[in-house]
N, C-alpha and C positions, 0 to 999 in steps of 0.2 A: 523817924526813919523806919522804926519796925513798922509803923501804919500802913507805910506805901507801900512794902512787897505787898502785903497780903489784898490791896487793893489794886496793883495793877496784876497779881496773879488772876482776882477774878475776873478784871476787863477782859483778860487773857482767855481763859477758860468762855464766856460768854461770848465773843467773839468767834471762837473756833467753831462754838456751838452751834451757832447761828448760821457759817460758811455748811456745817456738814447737814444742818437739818433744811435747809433750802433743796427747792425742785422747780425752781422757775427757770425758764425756758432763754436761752440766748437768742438772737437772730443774728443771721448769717448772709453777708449780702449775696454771697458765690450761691448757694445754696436756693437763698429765696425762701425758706422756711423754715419755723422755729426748731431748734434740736436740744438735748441734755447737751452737756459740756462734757461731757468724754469723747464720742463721736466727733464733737466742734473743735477741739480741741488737736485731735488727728488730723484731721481735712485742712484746717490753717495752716498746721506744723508741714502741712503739704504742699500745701498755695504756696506756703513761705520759700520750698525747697525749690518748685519749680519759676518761681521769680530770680534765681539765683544759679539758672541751668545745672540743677545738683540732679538729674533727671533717676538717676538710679535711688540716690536715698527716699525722692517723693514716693516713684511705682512702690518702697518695700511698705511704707507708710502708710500707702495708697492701701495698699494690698491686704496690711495689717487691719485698717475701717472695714474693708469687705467681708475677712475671715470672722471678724471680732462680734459685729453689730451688725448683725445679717437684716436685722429690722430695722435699719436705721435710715431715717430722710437722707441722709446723703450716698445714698448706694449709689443711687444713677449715677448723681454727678461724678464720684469717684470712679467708677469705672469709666466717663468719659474722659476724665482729669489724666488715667492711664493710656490711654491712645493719643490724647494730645501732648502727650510727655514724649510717645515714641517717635509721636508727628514733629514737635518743634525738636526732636534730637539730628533728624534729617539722617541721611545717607539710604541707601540700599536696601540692606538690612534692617534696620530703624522704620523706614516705609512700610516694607512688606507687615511686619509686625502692628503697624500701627493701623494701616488696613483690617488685620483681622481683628483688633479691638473695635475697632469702628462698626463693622459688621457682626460683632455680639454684643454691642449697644442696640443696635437698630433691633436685631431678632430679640432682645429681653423689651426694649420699651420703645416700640415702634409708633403708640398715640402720642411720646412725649415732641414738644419743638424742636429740641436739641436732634432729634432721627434726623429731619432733614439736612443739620447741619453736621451730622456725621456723613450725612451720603455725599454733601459738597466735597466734603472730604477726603472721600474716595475718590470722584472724578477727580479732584485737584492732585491731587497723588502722581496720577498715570497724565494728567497734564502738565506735570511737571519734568516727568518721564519722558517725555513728547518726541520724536525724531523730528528729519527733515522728511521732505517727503520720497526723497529717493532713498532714502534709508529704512529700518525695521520699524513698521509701523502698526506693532503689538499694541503698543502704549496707547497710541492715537487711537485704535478701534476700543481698549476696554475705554478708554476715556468719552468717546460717542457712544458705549454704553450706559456707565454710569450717569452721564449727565444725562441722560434721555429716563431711564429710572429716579431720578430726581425729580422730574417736571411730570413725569406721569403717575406718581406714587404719593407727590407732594405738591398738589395741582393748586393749593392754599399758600405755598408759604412765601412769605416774605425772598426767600433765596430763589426764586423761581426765575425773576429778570436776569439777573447773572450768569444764572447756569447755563438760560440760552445765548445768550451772548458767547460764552465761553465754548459751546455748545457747537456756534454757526463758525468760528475759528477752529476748532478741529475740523470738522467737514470740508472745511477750504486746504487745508493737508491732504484731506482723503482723497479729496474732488482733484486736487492737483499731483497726484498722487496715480491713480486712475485716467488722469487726462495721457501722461508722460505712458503711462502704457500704452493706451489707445495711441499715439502718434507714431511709438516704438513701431508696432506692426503695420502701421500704414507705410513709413520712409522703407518697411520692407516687402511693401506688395502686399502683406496679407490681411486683405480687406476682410474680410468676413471675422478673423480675430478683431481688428482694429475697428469695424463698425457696434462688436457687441460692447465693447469696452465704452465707448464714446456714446451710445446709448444709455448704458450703466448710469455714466458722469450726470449726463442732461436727466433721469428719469429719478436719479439716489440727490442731487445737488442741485437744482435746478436758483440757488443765491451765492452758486461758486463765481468768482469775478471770472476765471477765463470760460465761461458757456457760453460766450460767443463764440469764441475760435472752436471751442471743442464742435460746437452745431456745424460751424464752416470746414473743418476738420471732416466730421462727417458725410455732407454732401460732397467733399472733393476723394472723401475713398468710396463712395457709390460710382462717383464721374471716372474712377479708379477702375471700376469691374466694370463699367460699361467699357472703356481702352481695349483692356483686357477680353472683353467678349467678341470686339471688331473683328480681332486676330483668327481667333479659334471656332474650327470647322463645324459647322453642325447646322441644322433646320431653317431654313432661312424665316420658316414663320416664328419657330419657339423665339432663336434669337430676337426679331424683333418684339416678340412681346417681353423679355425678361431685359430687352434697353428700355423699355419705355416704363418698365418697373421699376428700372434703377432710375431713370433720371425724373420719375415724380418723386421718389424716397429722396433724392437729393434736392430737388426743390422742395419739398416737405421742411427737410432741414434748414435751406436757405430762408427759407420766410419766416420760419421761428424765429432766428434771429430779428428779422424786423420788427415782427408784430409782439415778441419780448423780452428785447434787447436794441429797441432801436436806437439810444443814443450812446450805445457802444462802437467800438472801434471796426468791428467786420460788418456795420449794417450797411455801410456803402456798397463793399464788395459784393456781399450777398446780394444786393440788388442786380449788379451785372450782372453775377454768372445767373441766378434768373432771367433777363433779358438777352442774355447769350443762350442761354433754353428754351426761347420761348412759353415761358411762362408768367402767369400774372404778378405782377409787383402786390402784394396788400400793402395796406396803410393800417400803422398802430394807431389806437383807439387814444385818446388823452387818458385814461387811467393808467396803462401802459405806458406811458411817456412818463408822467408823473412817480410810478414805482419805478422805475427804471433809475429817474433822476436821484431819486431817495437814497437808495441802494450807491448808487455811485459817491453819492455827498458825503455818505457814512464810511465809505472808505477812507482810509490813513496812507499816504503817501511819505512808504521809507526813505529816511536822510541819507547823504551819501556816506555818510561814517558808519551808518546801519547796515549798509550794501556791503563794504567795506568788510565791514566784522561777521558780517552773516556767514562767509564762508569757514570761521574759524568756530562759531555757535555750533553747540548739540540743539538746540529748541529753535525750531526753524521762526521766518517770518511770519506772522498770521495781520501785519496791517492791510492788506486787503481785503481781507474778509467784513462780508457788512455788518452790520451795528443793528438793522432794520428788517421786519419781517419776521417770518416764522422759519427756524428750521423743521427741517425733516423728522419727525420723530418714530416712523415708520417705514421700514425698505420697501419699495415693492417689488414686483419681480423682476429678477436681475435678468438679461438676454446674455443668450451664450454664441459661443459662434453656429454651434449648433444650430441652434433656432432660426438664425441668417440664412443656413445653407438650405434647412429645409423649406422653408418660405419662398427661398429664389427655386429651387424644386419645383413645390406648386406653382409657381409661377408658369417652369419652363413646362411642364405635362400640361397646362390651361386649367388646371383647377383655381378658383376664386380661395384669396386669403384673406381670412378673418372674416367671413358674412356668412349670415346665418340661410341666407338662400341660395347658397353653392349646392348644383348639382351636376353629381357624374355621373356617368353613361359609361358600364364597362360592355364589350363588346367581345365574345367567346371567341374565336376563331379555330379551326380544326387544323389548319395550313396556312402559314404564311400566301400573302398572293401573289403572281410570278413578276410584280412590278415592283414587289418590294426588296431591296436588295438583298445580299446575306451579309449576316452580322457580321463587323471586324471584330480582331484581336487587338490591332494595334492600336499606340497609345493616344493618339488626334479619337480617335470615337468612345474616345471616356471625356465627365466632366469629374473635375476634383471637387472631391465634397471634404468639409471642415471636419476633423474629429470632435470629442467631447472637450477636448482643451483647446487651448487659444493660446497654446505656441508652435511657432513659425515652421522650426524645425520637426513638428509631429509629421508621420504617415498621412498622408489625407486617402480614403475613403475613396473610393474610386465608382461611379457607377453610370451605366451604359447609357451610351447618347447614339440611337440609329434614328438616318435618316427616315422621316414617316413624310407618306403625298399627302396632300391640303385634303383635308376631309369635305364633300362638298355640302353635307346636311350641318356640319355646325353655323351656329347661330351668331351672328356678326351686329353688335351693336350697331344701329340707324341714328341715335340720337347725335344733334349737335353736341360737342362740349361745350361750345360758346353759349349754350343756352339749355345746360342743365343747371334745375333749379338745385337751389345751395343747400346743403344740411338743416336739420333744424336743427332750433338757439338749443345747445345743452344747460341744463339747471343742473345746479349745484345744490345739490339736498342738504348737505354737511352745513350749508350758510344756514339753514334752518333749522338745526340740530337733531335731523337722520328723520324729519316730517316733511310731508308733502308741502310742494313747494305753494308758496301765498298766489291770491287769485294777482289774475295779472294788473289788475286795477289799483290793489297795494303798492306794487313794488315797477310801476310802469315812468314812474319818474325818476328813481334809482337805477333801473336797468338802461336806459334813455341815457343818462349821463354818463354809463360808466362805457357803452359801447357807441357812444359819438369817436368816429374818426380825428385826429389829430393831420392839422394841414403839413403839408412840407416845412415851412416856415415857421412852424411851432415845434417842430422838431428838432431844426437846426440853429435855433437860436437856444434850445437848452441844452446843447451837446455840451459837454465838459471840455475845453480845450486841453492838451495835452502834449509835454514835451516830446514824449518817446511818439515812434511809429507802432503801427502794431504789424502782430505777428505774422508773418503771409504763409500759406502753403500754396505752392505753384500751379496750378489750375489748369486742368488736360483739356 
């Protein structure tokens, strides 16, 4: 019996020895790389805490790796480990928080993979945030941020399909968000608000599901200021040229819809009020038809129990939004009402708008001539111009409309329109990544196919039948 103490004393003693004089390295599966066993040892007791939603004991623990082992493999992941602790704690507070962890993850290790999946992070935050779209749509705009700095930042990662995804569903809030305005100031007359707005939609959203109606919307508040112009006293030449400006901008918009949106719900309509305008019907192109289709198929069609509960949801619907294609990752420039008003302007004085061969002729005069009348006061010899905002109830701008006699040296287009030749094809340089476009011999069988016409009959045999009607606005 005395033998054995003293031989399992030494087991004892060699054993320990052995535990303190080792330096081999653990692996860590969280981590991904080898660490000393102090450091590993923290990070587990961490993992362990946040498996067990103890969120406050992980962060001190967390907290405690960071302060401790400032050189340690597992820095990153611990300060990642603290934002995902605030992220899966949820609430208000907890978010806000766990955003700005997220955001000095990215700014310390922006080369690491983990960056882009803290930036998912972010947009997920403020998409979760999300309103309706008649409601504060804070959240929705930082969230078309952040996902858009994801895909542009992280143009490699793996998280890149998602985000667009996620991406082209906020946009269809914005889009519908933006549509509700622009219709807002139409049902109240003020075309020139409700035309910039609805420009906006089609020019910032162009894979929003309702940019048909928005385009048809459109051309019936141009068809709106033409009504409006019938009534009101002034030049019998200006006015005719600033109708025939409005109803090419409303057939502009009418044909969009057909040539892309044709197997949508207003491509019919749109075809009449063109043929109520005398203007040409186009025919979409089978590519056109084809993306059109795509775009529709990947829509989601809400259940009635979804319709149902949607009015009691803070996180609006987003099954309509497509699945397919590219969002927008770029605004361009927004139209104001402003811009409406001054454009119908040029119009009404006869200066050309947007061509780079506009010339004017200003003409000195010392004295009015005794055939030109005297200027009124009153309010028929003003037209109302739009201010810098695009609401209804602003002051408009007021400025002077006298009558002028027909000038007999201006210059009066000769040509047919039935037989001026058409635009040239525009190239798309961006398809070629910002280099001159391929000889036309490359690319003559590709451009062939994608601008062949699509028949009647190939159009409405792919139309998506559907239960609802769609949306009409009354037509002047």
């Amino acid at each position: 019996m005395s033998r054995r103490i003293p031989l399992i004393t030494l087991l004892g003693l060699m054993l320990a020895l052995s535990v303190a004089c080792t330096n081999k390295k653990v692996t860590n599966p969280l981590a991904n790389v080898g660490s000393k066993q102090p450091d590993k040892v923290l990070f587990d007791r961490a993992m362990d805490q946040l498996k067990h939603n103890r969120f406050d004991q992980a962060r001190m623990i967390l907290q405690t790796l960071i302060n401790t082992y400032s050189d340690s493999e597992f820095i990153a992941r611990a300060k990642l480990a603290v934002a995902d602790s605030w992220y899966a704690e949820g609430g208000s507070t907890a978010l806000t928080q766990a955003e700005i962890e997220y955001k000095d993850f990215i700014t310390f290790f922006p080369n690491m993979p983990e960056a882009a999946e803290a930036q998912l992070k972010i947009a997920n935050i403020h998409y979760q945030e999300m309103e309706k779209p008649d409601r504060d749509f804070t959240h929705a705009r930082r969230a078309e941020d952040e996902y858009r700095n994801l895909i542009l930042q992280f143009p490699d990662s793996k998280l890149v399909p998602e985000a667009k995804i996620r991406l082209m569903e906020v946009q269809e809030v914005l889009a519908e968000r933006e549509f509700r305005i622009g219709q807002f100031y139409y049902l109240r007359q003020s075309y020139p608000a409700s035309i910039a707005r609805l420009r906006s939609v089609i020019d910032r959203y162009p894979l929003y599901s309702g940019a048909d109606f928005a385009l048809f919307t459109l051309g019936q508040a141009y068809e709106g200021e033409v009504a409006m112009l019938q009534n009101r006293k002034m030049d019998e030449t200006a006015k005719g040229r600033l109708t025939d400006q409005f109803k090419k901008e409303a057939g502009a918009a009418y044909a969009q819809i057909i040539t892309r949106y044709p197997l949508q719900d207003h491509a019919d309509v749109a075809k009449e009020r063109l043929e109520a305008l005398g203007i040409p019907v186009p025919r979409p192109t089978k590519a056109a038809v084809a993306q059109n289709k795509k775009e529709i198929e990947s829509r989601e069609e809400s259940g009635m129990m979804s319709s149902m509960m949607g009015t009691f949801r803070k996180h609006p619907d987003v099954a309509q939004a497509t699945r397919v294609g590219e969002p927008t990752l770029v605004d361009p420039k927004q139209t104001s009402a402003i811009d409406v008003v001054q454009a119908a302007t040029k119009t009404l004085s006869g200066n050309s708008v947007g061509g780079n061969n506009a010339v004017s002729v200003e003409v000195k005069k010392d004295a009015p001539p005794e055939s030109e009348p005297t200027p009124r006061s009153d309010p028929s010899a003003f037209v109302p111009q739009a201010t810098a905002t695009d609401q209804p109830s602003a002051a408009a701008e007021l400025t002077p409309n006298v009558a002028q006699p027909p000038d007999p040296n201006e210059l009066k287009p000769t040509a047919d329109p039935a037989t001026t030749l058409p635009p040239p094809q525009q190239v798309n340089e961006l398809a070629n990544g910002g280099n001159a476009p391929p000889p036309a011999s490359a690319s003559a069988s590709t451009s062939a196919s994608d601008q062949e016409l699509a028949s009647p009959e190939e159009v409405s045999s792919s139309k998506k039948k559907k239960k609802t009607g769609i949306r009409k606005v009354v037509p002047f």
